[in-house]
C-alpha positions in Angstrom: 4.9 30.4 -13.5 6.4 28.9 -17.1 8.0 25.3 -17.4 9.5 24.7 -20.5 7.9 21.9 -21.8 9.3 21.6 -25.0 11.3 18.1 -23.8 8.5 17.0 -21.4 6.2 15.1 -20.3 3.3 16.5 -17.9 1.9 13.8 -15.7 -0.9 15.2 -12.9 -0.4 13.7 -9.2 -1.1 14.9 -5.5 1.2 16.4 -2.8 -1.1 15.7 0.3 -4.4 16.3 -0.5 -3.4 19.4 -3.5 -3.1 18.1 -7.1 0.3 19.1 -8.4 1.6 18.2 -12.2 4.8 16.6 -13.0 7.0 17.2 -15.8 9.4 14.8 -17.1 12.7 15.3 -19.3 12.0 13.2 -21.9 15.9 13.3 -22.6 17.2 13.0 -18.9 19.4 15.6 -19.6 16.9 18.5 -17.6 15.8 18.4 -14.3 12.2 16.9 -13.2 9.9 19.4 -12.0 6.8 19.4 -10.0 4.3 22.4 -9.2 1.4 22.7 -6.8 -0.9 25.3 -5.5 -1.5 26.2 -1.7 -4.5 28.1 -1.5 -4.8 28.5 1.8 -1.1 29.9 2.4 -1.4 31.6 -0.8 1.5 30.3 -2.6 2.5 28.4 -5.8 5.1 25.9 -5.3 7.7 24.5 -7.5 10.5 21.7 -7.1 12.7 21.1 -9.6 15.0 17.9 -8.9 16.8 15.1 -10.8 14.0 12.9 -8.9 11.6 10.6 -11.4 8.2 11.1 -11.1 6.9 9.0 -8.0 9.6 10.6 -5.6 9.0 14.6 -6.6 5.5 14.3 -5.0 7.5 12.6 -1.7 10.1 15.4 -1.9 7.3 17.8 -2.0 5.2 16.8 1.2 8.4 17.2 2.9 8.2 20.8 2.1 7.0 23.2 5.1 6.1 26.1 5.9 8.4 28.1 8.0 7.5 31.4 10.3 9.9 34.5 10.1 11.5 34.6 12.9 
């Protein structure tokens, strides 16, 4: 997984109990983006939102997983 960084800033933070990092446009012109790891469903996450960075960790515990159906 690559976030360009180049006009960020990272900033480290929890979804749940998982540590995620944050990155921050440092000229509002990009999206936000945050990116955790679920070990135990084996997945890496990322959300990429014009959110600042104490709602992308509340966007991101609203994510869940879903079953095929």
């Amino acid at each position: 997984m690559y976030v360009n960084s180049d006009n960020m800033e990272r900033f480290g933070t929890v979804v749940g109990e998982l540590a995620a990092d944050v990155y921050i446009s440092k000229t509002g012109t990009e999206t936000n983006v945050i990116v955790w790891q679920d070990p135990s469903n084996d997945v890496l996450l990322v959300l990429s939102a014009f959110a600042d960075k104490e709602e992308l960790p509340q966007l991101a515990e609203k994510v869940q997983k879903r079953e095929k159906e």
